[in-house]
MARMARTOR-581500 format. One record per residue (C-alpha): residue number from 1; residue in one letter; x negated, y, z negated. Coordinates in steps of 0.05 Angstrom, whole numbers, plus 5000, padded with zeros to 4 digits. Layout:
BEGIN
<r i="NUM" aa="a" c1="X" c2="Y" c3="Z"/>
...
***
This chain:
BEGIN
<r i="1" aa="x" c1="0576" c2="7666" c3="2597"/>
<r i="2" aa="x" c1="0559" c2="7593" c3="2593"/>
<r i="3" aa="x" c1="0487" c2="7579" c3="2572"/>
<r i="4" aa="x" c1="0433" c2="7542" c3="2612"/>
<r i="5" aa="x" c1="0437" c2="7482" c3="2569"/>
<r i="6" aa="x" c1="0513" c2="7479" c3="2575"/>
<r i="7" aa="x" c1="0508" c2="7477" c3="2654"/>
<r i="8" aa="x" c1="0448" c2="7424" c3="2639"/>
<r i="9" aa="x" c1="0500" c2="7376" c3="2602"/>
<r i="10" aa="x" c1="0564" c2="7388" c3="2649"/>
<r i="11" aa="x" c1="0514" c2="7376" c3="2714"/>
<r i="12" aa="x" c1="0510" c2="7303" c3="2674"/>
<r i="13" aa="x" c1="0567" c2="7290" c3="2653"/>
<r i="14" aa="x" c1="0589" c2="7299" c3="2731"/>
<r i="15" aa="x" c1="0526" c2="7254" c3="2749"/>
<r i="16" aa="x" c1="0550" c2="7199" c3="2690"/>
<r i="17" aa="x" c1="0618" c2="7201" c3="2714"/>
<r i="18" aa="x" c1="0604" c2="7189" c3="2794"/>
<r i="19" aa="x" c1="0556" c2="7132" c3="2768"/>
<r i="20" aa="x" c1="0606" c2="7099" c3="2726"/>
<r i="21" aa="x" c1="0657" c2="7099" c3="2786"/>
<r i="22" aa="x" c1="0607" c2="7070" c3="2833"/>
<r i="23" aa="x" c1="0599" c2="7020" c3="2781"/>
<r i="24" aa="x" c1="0679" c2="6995" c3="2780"/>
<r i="25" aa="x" c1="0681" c2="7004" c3="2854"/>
<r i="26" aa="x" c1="0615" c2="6950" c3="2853"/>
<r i="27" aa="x" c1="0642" c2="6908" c3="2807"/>
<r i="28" aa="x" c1="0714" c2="6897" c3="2839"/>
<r i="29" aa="x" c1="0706" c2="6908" c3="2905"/>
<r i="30" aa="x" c1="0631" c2="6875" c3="2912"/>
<r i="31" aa="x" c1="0666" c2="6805" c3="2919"/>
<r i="32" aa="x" c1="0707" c2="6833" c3="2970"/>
<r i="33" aa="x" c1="0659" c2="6852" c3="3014"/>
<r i="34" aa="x" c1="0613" c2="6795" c3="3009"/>
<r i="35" aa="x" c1="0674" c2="6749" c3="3032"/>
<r i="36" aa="x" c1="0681" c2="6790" c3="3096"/>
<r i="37" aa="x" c1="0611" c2="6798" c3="3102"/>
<r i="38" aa="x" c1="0602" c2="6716" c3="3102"/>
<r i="39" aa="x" c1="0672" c2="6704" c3="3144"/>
<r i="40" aa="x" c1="0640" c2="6757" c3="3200"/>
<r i="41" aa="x" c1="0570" c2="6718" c3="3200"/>
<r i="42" aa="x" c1="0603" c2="6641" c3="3193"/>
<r i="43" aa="x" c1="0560" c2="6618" c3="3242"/>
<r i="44" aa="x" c1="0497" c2="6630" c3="3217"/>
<r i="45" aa="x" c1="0507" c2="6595" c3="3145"/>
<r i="46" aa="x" c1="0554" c2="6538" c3="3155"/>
<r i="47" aa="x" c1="0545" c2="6472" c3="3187"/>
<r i="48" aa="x" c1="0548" c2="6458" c3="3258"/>
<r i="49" aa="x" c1="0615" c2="6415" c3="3238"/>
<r i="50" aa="x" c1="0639" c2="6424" c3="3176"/>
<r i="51" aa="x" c1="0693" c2="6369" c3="3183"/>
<r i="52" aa="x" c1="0642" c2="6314" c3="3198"/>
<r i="53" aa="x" c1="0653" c2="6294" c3="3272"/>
<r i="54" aa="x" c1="0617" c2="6331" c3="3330"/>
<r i="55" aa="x" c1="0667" c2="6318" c3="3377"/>
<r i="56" aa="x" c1="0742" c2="6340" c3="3392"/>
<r i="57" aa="x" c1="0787" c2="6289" c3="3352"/>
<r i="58" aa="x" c1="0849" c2="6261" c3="3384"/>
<r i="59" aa="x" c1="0901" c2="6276" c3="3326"/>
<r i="60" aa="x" c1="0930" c2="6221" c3="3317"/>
<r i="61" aa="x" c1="0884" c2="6170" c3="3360"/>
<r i="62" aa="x" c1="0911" c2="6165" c3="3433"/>
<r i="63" aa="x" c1="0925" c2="6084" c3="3449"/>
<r i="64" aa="x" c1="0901" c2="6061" c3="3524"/>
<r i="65" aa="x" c1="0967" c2="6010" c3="3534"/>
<r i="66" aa="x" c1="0952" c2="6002" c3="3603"/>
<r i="67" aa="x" c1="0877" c2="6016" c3="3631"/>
<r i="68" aa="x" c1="0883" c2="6065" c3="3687"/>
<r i="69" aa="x" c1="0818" c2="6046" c3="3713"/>
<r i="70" aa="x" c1="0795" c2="6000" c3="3775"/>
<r i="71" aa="x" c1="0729" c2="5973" c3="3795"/>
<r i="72" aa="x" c1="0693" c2="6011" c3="3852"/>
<r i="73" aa="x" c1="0715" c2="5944" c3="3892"/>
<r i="74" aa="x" c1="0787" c2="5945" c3="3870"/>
<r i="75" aa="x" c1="0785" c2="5897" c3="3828"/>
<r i="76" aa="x" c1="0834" c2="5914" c3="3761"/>
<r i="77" aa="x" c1="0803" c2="5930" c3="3698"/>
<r i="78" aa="x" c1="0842" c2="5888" c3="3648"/>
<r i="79" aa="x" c1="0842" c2="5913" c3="3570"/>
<r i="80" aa="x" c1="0808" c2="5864" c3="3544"/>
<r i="81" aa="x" c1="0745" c2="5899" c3="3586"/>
<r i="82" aa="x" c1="0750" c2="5961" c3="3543"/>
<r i="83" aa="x" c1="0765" c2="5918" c3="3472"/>
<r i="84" aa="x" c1="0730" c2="5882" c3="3430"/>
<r i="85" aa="x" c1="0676" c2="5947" c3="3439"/>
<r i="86" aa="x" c1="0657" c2="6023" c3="3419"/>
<r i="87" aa="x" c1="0674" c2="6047" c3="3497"/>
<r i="88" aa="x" c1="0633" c2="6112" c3="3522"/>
<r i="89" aa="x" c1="0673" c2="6137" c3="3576"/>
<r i="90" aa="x" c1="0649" c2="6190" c3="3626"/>
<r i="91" aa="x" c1="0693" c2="6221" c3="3669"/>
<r i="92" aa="x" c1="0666" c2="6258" c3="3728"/>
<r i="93" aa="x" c1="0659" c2="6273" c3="3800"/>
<r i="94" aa="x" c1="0634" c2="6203" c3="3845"/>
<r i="95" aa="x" c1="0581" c2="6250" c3="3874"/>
<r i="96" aa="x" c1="0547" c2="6262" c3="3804"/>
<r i="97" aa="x" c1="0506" c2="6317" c3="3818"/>
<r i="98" aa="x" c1="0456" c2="6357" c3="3768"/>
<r i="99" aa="x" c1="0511" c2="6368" c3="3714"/>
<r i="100" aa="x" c1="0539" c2="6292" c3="3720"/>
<r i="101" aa="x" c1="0469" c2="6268" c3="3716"/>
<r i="102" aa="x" c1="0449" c2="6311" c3="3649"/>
<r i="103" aa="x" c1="0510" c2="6284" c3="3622"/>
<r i="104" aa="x" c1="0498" c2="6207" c3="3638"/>
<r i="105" aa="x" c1="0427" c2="6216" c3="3600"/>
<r i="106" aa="x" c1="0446" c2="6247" c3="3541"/>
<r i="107" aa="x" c1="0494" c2="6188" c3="3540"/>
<r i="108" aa="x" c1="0443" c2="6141" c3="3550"/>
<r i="109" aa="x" c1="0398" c2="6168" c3="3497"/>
<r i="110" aa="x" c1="0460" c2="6171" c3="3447"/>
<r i="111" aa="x" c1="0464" c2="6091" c3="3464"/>
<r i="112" aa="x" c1="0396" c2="6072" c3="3456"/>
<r i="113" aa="x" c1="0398" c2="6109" c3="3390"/>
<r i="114" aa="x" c1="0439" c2="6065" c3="3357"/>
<r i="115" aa="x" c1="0380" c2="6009" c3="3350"/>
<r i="116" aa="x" c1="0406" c2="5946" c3="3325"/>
<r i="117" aa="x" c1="0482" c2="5968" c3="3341"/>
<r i="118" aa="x" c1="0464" c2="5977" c3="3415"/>
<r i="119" aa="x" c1="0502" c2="5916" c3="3436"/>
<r i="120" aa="x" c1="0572" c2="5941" c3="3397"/>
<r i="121" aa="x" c1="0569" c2="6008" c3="3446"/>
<r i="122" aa="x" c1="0579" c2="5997" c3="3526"/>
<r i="123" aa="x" c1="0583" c2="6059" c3="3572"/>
<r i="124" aa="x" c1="0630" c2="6069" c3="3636"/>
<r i="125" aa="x" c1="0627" c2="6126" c3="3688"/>
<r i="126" aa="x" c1="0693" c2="6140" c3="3719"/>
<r i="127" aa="x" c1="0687" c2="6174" c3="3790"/>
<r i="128" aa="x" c1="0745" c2="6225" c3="3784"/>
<r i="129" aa="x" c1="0755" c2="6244" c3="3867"/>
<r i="130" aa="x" c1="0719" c2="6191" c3="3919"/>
<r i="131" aa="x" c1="0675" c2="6135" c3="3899"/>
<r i="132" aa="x" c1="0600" c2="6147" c3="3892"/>
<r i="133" aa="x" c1="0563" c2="6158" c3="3953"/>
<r i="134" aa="x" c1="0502" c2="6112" c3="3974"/>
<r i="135" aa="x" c1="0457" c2="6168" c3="3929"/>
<r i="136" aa="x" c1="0504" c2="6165" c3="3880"/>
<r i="137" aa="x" c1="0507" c2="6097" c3="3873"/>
<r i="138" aa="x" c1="0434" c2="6091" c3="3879"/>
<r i="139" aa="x" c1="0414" c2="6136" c3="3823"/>
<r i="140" aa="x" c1="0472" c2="6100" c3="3779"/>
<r i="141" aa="x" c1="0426" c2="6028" c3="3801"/>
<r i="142" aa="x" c1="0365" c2="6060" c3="3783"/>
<r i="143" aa="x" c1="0376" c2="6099" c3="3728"/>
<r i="144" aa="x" c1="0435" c2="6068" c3="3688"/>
<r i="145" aa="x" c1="0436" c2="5996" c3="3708"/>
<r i="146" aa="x" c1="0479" c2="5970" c3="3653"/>
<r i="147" aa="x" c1="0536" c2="6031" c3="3668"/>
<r i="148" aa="x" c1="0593" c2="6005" c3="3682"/>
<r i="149" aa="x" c1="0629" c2="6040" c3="3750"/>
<r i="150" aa="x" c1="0701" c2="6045" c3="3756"/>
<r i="151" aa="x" c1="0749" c2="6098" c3="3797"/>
<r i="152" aa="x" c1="0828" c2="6116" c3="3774"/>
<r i="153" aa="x" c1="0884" c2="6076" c3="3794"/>
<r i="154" aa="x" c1="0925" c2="6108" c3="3848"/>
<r i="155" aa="x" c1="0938" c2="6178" c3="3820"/>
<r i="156" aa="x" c1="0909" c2="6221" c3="3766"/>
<r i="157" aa="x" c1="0977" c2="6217" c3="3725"/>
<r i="158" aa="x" c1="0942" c2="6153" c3="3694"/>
<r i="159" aa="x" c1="0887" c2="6184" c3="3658"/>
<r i="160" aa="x" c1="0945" c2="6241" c3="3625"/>
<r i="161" aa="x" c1="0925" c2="6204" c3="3552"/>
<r i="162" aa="x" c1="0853" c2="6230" c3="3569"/>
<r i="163" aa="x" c1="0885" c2="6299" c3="3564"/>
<r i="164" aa="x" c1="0862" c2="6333" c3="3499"/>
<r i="165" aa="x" c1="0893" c2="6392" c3="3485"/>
<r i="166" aa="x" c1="0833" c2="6433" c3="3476"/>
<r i="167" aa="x" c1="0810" c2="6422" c3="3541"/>
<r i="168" aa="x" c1="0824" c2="6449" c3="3612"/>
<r i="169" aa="x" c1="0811" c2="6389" c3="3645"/>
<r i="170" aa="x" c1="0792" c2="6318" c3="3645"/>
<r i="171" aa="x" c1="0718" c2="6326" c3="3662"/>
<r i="172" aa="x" c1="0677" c2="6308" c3="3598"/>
<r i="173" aa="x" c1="0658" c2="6243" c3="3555"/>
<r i="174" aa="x" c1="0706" c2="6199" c3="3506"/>
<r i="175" aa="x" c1="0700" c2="6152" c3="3458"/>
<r i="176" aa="x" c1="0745" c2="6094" c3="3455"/>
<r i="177" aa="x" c1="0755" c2="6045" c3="3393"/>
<r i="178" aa="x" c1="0749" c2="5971" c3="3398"/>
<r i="179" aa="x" c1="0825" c2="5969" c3="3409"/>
<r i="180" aa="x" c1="0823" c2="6020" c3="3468"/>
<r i="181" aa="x" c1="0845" c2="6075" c3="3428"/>
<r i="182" aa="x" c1="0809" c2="6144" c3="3447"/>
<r i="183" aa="x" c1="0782" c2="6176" c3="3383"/>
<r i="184" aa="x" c1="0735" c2="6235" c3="3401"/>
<r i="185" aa="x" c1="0718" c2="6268" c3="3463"/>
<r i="186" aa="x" c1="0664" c2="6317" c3="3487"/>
<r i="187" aa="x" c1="0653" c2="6379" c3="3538"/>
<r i="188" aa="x" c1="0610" c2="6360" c3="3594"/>
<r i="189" aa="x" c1="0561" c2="6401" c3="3567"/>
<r i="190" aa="x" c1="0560" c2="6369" c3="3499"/>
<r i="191" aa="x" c1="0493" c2="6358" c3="3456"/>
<r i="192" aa="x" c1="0468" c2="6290" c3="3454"/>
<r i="193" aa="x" c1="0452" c2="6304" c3="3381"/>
<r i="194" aa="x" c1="0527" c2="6310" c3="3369"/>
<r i="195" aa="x" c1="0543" c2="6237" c3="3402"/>
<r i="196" aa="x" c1="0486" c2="6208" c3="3356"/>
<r i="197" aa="x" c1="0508" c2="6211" c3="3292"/>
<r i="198" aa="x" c1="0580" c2="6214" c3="3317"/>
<r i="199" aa="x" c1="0570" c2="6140" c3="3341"/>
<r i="200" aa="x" c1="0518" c2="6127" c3="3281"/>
<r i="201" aa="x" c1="0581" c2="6140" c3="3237"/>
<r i="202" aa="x" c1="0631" c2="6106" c3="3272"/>
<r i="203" aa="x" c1="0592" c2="6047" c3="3279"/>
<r i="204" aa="x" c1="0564" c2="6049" c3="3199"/>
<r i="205" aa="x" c1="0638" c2="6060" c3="3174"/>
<r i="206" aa="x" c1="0671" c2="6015" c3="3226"/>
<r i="207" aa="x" c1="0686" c2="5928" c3="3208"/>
<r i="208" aa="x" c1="0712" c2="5927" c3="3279"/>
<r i="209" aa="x" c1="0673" c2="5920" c3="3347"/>
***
């Protein structure tokens, strides 16, 4: 018959024993966990955009070799109107309701933010189905007098280099280089915060336009 002190020791020896295996099971599977633990909850510790840009980049850059755009008047948009420039290019429905609207101003604000580089950015709304109405056309007036309005030429098929392959359709806001390349484009229901510093780092990094 075992004594009371014996049971004492074998209860912890058991007790060591289980603690030392929770030990080796911390120390090699501990770093295990944490990794899932921090690939599960990505979003709340890394940066909005790791890779830098805000927007979707077009891998490699997408060249414009002919403009597929005309003026609201039909008169041809040549090339040299979207060179020479940092392009803004919104492409939306001619009525431009509530959604088209929110998108022109964060636009607007994202030009304005660039202070003394204003002048290397213009800005162009591109009415996807019919031409702007007379509302349309006066909110444009009013509220972005210095947008430039333009429609597609004949069919869509024009604007397929627009196509990014993340997106379901065309609606949404590019960036174009100095040489009419497109470089970046954006959801229509991008944040203007986004277009900022995108353009503020184009424009920093950039000896063109």
């Amino acid at each position: 018959m075992e004594s009371p002190m014996a049971n004492d020791e074998q209860t912890r020896d058991r007790k060591s024993g289980r603690w030392q295996l929770a030990l080796v099971l911390v120390v090699f599977l501990g770093p295990v966990l944490v990794a899932v633990l921090l690939y599960a909850n990505a979003e709340r510790w890394l940066p909005d955009n790791p890779s830098g840009q805000h927007g979707q980049l077009f891998e490699p850059v997408e060249p414009l070799e002919e403009v597929p755009f005309v003026s609201l008047d039909g008169q041809p948009l040549g090339a040299d109107d979207l060179r020479g420039k940092w392009t803004v290019v919104v492409l939306a429905a001619g009525a431009c309701q509530q959604g088209c609207r929110q998108t022109l101003y964060k636009v607007r604000q994202a030009h304005k933010a660039q202070g003394k580089n204003i002048g290397r950015v213009q800005r162009l709304f591109v009415a996807l189905d019919s031409p702007p109405g007379e509302t349309a056309r006066g909110f444009l007036a009013k509220e972005h007098p210095n947008l430039d309005l333009a429609k597609p030429v004949g069919s869509k098929e024009g604007l397929a280099p627009f196509r990014h392959p993340q997106a379901r359709g065309l609606k949404g806001v590019y960036v174009l280089d100095p040489h009419a390349n497109l470089v970046l484009r954006y959801s229509p229901d991008f944040r203007a915060k986004g277009l900022i510093k995108d353009l503020e780092s184009l424009l920093k990094h950039s000896t063109i336009g």
